[in-house]
Backbone as ProteinMPNN parsed JSONL, in Angstrom:
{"seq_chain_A": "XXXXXXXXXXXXXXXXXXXXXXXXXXXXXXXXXXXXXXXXXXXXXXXXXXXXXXXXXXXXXXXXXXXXXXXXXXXXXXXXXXXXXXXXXXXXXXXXXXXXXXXXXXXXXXXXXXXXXXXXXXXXXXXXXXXXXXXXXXXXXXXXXXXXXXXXXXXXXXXXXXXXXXX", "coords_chain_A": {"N_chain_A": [[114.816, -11.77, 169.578], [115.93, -12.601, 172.477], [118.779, -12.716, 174.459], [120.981, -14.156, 176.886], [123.714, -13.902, 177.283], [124.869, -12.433, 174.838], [126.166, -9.798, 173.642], [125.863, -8.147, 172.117], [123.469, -7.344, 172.799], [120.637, -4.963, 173.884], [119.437, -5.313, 177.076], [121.489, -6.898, 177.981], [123.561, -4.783, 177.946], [122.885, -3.071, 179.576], [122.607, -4.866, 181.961], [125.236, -5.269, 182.781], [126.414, -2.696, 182.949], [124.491, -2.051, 184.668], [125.86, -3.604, 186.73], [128.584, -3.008, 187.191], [128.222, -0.347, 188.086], [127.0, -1.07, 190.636], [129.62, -2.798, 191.854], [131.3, -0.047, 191.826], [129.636, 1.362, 193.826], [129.935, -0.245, 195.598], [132.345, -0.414, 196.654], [132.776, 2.374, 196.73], [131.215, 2.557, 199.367], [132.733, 1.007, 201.473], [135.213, 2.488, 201.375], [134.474, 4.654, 202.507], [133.418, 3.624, 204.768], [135.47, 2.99, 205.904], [136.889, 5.213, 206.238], [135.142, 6.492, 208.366], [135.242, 4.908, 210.396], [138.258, 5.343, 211.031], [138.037, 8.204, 211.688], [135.996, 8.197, 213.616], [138.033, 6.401, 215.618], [140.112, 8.564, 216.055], [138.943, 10.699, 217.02], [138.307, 9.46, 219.643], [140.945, 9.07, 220.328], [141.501, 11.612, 220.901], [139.683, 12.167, 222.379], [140.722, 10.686, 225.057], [142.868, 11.257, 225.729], [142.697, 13.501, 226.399], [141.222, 13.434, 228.709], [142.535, 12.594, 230.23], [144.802, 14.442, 230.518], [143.319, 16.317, 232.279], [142.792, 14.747, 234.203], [145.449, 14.974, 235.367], [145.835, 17.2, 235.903], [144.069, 17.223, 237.888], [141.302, 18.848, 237.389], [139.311, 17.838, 236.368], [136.104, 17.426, 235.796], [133.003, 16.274, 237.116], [130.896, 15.932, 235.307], [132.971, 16.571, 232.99], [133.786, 13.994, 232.716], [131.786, 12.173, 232.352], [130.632, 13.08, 230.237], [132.877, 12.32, 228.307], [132.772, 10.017, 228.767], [130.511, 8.849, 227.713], [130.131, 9.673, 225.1], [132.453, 8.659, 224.213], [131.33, 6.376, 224.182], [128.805, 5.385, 222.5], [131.051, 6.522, 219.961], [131.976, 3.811, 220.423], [130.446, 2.153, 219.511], [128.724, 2.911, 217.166], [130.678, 4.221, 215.404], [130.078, 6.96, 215.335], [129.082, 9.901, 217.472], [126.821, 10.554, 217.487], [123.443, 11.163, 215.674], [122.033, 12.463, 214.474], [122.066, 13.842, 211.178], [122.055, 17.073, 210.914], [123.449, 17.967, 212.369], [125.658, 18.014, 211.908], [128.578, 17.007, 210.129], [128.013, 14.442, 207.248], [130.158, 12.331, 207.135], [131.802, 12.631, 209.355], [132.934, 12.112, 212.911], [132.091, 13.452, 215.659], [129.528, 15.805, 216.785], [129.072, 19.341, 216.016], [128.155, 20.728, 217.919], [129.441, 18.816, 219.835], [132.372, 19.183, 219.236], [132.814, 21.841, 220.118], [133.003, 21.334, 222.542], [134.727, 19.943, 223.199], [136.849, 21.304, 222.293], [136.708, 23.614, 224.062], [137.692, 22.018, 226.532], [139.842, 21.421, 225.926], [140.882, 23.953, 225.589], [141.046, 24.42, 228.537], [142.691, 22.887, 229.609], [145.092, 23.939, 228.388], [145.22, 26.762, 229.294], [145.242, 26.021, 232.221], [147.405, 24.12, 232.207], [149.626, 25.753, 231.766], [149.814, 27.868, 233.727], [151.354, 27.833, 236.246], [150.928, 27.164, 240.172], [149.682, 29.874, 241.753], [151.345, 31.827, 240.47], [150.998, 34.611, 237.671], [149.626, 34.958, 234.626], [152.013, 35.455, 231.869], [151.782, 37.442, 229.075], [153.373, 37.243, 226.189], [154.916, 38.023, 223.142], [155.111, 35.519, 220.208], [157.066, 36.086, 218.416], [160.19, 35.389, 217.218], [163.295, 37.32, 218.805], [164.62, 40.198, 216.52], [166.985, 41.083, 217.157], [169.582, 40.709, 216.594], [169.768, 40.649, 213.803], [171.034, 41.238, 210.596], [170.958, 42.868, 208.067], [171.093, 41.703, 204.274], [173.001, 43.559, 202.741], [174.659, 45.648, 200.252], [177.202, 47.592, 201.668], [177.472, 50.749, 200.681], [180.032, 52.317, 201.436], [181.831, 50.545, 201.823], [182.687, 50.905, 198.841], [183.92, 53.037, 199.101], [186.803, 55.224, 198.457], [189.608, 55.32, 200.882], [192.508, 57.057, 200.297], [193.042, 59.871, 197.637], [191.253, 58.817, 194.654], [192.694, 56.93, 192.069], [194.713, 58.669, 189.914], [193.416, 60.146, 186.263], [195.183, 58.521, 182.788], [197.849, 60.156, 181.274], [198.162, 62.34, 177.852], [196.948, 62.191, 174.727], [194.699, 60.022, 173.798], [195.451, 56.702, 172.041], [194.602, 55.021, 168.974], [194.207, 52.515, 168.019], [194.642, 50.273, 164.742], [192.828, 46.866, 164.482], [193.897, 43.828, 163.564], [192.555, 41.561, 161.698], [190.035, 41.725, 161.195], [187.085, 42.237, 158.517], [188.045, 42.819, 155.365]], "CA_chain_A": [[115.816, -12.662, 170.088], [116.83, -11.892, 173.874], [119.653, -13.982, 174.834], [121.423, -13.145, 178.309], [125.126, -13.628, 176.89], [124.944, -11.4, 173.47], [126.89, -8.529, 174.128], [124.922, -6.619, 171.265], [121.631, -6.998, 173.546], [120.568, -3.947, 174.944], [119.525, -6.002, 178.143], [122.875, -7.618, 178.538], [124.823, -3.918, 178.295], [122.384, -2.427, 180.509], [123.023, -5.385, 183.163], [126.689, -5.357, 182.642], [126.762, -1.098, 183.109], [124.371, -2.062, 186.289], [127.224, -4.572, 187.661], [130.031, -2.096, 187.28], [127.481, 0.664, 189.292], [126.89, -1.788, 192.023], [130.571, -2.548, 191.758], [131.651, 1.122, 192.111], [128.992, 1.82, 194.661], [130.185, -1.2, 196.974], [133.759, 0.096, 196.831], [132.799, 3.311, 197.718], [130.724, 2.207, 200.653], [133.397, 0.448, 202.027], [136.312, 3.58, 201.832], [133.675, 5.376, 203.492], [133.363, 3.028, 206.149], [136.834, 3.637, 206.555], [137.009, 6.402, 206.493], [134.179, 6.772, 209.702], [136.484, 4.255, 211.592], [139.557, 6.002, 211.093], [137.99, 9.316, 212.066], [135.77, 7.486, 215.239], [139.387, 6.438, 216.126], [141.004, 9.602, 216.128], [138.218, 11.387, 218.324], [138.246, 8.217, 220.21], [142.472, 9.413, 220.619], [141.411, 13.084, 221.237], [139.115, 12.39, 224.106], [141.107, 10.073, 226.073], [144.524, 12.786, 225.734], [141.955, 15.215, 226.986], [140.363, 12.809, 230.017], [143.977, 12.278, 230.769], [145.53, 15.825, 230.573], [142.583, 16.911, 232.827], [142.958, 14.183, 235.329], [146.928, 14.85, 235.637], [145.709, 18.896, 236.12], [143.006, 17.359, 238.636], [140.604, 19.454, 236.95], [137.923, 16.968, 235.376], [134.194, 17.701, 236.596], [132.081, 14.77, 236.793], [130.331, 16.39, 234.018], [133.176, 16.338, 231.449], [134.447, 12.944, 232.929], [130.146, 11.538, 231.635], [130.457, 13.379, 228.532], [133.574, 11.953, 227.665], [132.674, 8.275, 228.646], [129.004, 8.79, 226.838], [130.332, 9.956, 223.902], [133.149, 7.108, 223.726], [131.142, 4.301, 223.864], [128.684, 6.151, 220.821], [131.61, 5.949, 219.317], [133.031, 2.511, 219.587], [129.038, 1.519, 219.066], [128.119, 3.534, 216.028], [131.466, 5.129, 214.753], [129.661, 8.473, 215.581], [128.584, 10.097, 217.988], [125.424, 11.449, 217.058], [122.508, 10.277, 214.38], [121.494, 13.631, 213.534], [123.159, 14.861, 210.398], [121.707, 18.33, 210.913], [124.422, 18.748, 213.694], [127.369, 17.736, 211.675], [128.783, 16.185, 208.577], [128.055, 13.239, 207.69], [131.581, 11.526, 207.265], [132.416, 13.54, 211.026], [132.397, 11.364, 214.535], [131.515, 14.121, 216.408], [128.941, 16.877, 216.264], [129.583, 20.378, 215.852], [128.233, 20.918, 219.598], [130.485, 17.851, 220.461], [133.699, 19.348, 218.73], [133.341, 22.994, 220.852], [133.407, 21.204, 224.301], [136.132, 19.489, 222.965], [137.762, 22.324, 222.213], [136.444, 23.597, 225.378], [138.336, 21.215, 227.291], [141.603, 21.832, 225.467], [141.66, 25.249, 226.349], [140.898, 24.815, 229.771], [144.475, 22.108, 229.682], [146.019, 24.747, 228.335], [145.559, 27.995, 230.49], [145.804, 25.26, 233.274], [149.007, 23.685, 231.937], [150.956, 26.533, 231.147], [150.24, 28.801, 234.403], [152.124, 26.697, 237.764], [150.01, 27.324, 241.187], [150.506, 30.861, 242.153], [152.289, 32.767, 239.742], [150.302, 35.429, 236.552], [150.12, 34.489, 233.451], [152.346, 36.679, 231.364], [151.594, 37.629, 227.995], [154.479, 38.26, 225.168], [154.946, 37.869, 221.652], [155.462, 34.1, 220.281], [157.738, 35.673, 217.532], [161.847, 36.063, 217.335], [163.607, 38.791, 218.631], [165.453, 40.468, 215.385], [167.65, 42.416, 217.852], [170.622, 40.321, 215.792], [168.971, 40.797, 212.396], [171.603, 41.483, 209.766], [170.512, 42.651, 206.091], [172.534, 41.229, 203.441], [172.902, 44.207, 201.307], [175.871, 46.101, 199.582], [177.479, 48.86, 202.229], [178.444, 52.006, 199.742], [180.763, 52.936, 202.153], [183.134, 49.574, 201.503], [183.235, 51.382, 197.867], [185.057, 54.144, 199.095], [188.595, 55.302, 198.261], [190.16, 56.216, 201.947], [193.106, 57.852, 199.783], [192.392, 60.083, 196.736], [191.623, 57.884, 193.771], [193.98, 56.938, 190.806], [194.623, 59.954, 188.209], [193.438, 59.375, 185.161], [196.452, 58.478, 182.384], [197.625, 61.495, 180.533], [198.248, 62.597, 177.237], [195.783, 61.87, 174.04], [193.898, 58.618, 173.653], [195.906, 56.047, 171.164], [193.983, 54.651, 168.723], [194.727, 51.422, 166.792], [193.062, 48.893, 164.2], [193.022, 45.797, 165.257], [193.708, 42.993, 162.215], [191.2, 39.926, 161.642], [188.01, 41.812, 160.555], [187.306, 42.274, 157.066], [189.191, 43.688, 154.504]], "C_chain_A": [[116.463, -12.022, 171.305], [117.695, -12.916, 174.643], [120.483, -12.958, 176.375], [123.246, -13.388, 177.74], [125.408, -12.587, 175.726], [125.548, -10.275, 173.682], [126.336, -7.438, 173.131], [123.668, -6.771, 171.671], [121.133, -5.829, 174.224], [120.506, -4.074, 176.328], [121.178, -6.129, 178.646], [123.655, -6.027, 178.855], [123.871, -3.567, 179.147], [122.974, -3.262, 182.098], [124.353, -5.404, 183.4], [126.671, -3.769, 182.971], [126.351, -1.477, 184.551], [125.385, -2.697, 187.241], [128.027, -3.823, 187.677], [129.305, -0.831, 188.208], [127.758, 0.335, 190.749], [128.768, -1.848, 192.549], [130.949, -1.148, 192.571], [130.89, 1.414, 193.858], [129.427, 1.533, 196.393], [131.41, -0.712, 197.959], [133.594, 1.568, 197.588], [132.334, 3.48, 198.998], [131.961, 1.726, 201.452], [134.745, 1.294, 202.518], [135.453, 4.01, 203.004], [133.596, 5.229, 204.733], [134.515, 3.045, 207.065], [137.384, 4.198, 207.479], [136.064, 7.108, 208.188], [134.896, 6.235, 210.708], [137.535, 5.02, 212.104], [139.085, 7.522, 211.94], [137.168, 8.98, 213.625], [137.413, 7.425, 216.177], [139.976, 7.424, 216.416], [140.002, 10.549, 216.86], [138.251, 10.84, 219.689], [139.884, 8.814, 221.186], [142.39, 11.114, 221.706], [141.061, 13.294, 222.844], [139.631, 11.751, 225.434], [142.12, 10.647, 226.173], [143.499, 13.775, 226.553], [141.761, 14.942, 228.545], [142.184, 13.119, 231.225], [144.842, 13.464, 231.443], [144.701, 16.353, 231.984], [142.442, 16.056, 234.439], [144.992, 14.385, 235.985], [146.693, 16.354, 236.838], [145.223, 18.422, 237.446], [141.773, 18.427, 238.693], [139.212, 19.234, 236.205], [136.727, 17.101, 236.32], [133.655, 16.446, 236.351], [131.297, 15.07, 235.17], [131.021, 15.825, 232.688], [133.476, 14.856, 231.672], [132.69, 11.953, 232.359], [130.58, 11.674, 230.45], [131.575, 12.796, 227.746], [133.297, 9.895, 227.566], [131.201, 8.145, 227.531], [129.989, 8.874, 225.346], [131.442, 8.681, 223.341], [132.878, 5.889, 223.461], [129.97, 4.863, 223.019], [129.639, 5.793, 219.914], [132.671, 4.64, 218.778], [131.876, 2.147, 219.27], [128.698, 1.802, 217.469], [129.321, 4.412, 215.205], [130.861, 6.572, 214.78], [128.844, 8.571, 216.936], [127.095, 10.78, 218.364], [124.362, 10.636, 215.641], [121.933, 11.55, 213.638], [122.125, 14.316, 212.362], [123.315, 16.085, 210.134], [122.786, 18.854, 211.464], [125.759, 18.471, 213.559], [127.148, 17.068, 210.262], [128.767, 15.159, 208.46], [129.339, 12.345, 207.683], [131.978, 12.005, 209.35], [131.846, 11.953, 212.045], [131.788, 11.685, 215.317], [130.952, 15.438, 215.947], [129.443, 18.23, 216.383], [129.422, 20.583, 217.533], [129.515, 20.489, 220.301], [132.03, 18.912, 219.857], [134.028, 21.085, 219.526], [133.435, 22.384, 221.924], [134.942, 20.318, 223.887], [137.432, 20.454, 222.887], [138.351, 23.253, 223.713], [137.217, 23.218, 226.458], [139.856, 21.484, 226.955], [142.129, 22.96, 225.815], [141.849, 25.331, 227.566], [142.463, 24.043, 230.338], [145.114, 22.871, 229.377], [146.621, 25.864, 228.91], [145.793, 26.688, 231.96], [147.292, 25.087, 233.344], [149.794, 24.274, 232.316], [151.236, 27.552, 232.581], [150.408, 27.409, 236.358], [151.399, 28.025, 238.631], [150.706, 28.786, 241.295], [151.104, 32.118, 241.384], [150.829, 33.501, 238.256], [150.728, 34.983, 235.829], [150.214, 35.711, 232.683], [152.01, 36.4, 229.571], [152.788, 38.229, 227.22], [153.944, 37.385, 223.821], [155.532, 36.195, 221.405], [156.612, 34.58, 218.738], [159.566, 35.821, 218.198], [162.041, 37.296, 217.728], [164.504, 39.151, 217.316], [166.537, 41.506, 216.19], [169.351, 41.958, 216.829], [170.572, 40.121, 214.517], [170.36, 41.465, 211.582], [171.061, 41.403, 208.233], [171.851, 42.912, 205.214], [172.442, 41.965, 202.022], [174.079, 44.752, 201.201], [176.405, 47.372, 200.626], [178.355, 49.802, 200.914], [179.726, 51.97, 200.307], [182.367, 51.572, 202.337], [183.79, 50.121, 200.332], [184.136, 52.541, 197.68], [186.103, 54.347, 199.175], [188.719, 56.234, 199.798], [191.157, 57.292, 201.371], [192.163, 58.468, 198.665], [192.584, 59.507, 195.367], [192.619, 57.873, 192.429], [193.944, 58.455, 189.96], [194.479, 59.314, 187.142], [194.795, 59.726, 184.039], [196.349, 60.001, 181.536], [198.07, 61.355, 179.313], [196.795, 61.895, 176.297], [195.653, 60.102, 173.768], [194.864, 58.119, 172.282], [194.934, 54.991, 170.663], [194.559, 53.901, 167.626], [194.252, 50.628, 165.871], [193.832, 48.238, 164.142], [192.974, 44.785, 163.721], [193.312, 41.959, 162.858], [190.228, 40.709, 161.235], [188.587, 41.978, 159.516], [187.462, 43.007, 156.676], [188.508, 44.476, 153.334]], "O_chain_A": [[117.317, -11.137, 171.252], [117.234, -13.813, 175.35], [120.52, -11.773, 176.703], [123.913, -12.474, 178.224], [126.396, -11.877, 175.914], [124.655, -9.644, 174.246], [126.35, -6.217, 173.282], [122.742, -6.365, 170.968], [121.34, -5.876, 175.437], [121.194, -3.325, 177.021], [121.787, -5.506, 179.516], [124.315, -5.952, 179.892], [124.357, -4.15, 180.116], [123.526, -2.696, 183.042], [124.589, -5.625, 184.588], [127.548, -3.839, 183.832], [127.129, -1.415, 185.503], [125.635, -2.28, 188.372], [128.53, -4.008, 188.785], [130.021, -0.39, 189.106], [128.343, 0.934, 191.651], [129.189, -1.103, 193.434], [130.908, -1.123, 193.801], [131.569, 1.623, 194.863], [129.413, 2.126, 197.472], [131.544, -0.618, 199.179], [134.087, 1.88, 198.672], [132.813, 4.323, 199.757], [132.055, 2.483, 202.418], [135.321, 1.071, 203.583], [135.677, 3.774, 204.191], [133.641, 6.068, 205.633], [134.629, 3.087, 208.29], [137.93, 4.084, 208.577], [136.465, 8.049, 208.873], [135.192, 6.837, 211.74], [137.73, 5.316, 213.283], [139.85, 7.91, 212.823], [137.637, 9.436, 214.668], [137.79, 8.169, 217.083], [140.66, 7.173, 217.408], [140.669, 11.404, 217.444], [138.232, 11.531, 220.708], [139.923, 8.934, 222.41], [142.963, 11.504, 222.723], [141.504, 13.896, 223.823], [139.239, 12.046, 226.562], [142.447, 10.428, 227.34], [143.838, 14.729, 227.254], [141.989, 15.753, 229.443], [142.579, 13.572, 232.299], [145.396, 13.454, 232.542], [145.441, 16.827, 232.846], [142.102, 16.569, 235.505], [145.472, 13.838, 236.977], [147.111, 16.544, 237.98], [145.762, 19.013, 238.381], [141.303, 18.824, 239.759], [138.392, 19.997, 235.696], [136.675, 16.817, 237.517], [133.924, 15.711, 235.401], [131.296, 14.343, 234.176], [130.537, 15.156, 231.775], [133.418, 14.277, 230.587], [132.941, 10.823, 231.941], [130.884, 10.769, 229.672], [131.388, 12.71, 226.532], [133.525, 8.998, 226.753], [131.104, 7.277, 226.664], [130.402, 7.873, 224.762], [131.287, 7.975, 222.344], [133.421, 4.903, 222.963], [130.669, 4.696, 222.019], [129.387, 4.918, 219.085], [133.441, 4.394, 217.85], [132.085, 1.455, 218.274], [128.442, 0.884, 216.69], [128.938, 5.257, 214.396], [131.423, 7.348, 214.007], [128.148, 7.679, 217.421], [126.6, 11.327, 219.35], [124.702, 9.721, 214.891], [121.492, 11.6, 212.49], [122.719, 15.373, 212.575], [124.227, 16.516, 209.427], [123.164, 19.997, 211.208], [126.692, 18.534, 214.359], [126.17, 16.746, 209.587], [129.361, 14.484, 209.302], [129.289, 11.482, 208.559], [132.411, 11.281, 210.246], [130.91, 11.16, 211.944], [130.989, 10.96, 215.909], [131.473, 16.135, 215.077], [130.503, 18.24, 217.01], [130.391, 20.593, 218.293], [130.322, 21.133, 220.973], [132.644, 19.241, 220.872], [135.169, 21.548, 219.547], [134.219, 23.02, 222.629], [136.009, 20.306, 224.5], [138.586, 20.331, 223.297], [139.448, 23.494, 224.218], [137.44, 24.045, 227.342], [140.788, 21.706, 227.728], [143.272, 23.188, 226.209], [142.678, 26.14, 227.986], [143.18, 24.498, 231.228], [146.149, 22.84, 230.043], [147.815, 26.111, 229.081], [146.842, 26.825, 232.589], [148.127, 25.585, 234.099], [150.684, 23.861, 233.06], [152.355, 28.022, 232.784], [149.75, 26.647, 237.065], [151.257, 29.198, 238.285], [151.894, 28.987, 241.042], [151.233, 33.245, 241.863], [149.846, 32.802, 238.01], [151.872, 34.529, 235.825], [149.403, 36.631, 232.578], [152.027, 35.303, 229.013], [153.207, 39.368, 227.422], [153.068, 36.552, 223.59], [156.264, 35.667, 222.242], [156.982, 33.662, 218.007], [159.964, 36.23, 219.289], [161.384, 38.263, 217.345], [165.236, 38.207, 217.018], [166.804, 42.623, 215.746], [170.112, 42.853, 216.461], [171.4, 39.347, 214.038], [170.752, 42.45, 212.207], [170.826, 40.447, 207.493], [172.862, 43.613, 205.232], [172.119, 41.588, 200.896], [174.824, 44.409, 202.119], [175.846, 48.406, 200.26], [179.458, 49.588, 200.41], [180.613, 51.539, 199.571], [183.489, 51.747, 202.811], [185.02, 50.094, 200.273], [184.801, 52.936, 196.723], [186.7, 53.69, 200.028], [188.227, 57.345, 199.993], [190.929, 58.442, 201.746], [191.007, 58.084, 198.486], [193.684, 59.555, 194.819], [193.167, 58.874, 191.966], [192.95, 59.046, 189.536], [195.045, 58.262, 186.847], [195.424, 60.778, 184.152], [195.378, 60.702, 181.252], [198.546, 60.229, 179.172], [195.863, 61.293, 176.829], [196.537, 59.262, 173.596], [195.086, 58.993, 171.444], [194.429, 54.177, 171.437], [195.171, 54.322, 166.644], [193.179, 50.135, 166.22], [195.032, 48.383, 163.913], [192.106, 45.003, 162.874], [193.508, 41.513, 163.989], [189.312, 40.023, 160.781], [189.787, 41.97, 159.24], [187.213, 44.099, 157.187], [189.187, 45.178, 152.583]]}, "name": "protein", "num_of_chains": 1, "seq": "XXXXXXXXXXXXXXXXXXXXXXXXXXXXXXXXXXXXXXXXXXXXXXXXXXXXXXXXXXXXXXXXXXXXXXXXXXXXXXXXXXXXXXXXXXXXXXXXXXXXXXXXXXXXXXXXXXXXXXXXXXXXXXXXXXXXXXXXXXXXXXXXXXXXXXXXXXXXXXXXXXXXXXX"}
C-alpha cells in the first residue's frame, strides 16, 4: 500500500525530509547571494574612495585608473571580480592579487596624503606622552609623624569583665 499522503510511508517521510533540504538549501542560497552583493558593494565603495583620493592627490596612472574601472564593472556584472576560486574565497569580490593593489593604492594615498609638497616625512611615536603620568598609590611619607608621636599611656593595663556572656 503506497499512498502519497500517509505520513507512516517511508516514501512520504523521505519526500517531506527532501522538501525541508531543498527548503534549507534555497534559503541558504539566497543569504549567500547576499552576502556576495553586500561584499561586491563594499569593494565597489573601496575602489571609488581610492579612484577619488588619488585623483584629488593627482596621482592616478592610467594603469590604476583601467584597473579600477575593469574591475568595477566585473563587479556590478558578476558580484566578483574574478571566476577563479583558486585566487580567492569564494564568498570574496575581489581576488587576493586584486586586494594587494588595493592595498597598494591605499598606501600610496597615504604617504602622499600625509607628506605636503616639499617638506620630510618625520617619523615619531603614535603613542601618549606619560610626561604627566601620576600613579595612584599610597605615599609612606603622608604616614609620617612631623612631631614625635603620642606616648604610650602609663601605669599597668586595667582589666575588666564585661557582663552579658555566660554565667
Amino acid at each position: 500500500m503506497s499512498g502519497g499522503d500517509n505520513p507512516d510511508d517511508p516514501d512520504y517521510q523521505w519526500q517531506q525530509e527532501q522538501l525541508a533540504r531543498d527548503a534549507d538549501r534555497d534559503k541558504r542560497r539566497q543569504k549567500d547571494q547576499k552576502s556576495r552583493m553586500r561584499r561586491a558593494r563594499s569593494a565597489q565603495r573601496q575602489l571609488k574612495k581610492a579612484r577619488q583620493q588619488l585623483e584629488e592627490l593627482g596621482e592616478i596612472t592610467d594603469w590604476e585608473d583601467e584597473f579600477i574601472a575593469s574591475v568595477d564593472e566585473r563587479l556590478d556584472k558578476y558580484d566578483a571580480a574574478f571566476s577563479d576560486r583558486t585566487k580567492g574565497g569564494a564568498s570574496d569580490a575581489l581576488s587576493l592579487r586584486q586586494k594587494q593593489v588595493l592595498a597598494q593604492m591605499r598606501r600610496k594615498i597615504k604617504d602622499k596624503g600625509k607628506q605636503a609638497p616639499g617638506q620630510a616625512k618625520t617619523w615619531g611615536s603614535s603613542f601618549k606622552s606619560k610626561s604627566d603620568f601620576i600613579p595612584r598609590v599610597r605615599n609612606i611619607e603622608d604616614d609620617m609623624y612631623e612631631d614625635d608621636p603620642p606616648p604610650p599611656p602609663k601605669g599597668k593595663p586595667r582589666l575588666t569583665v564585661i557582663k552579658g556572656g555566660k554565667d
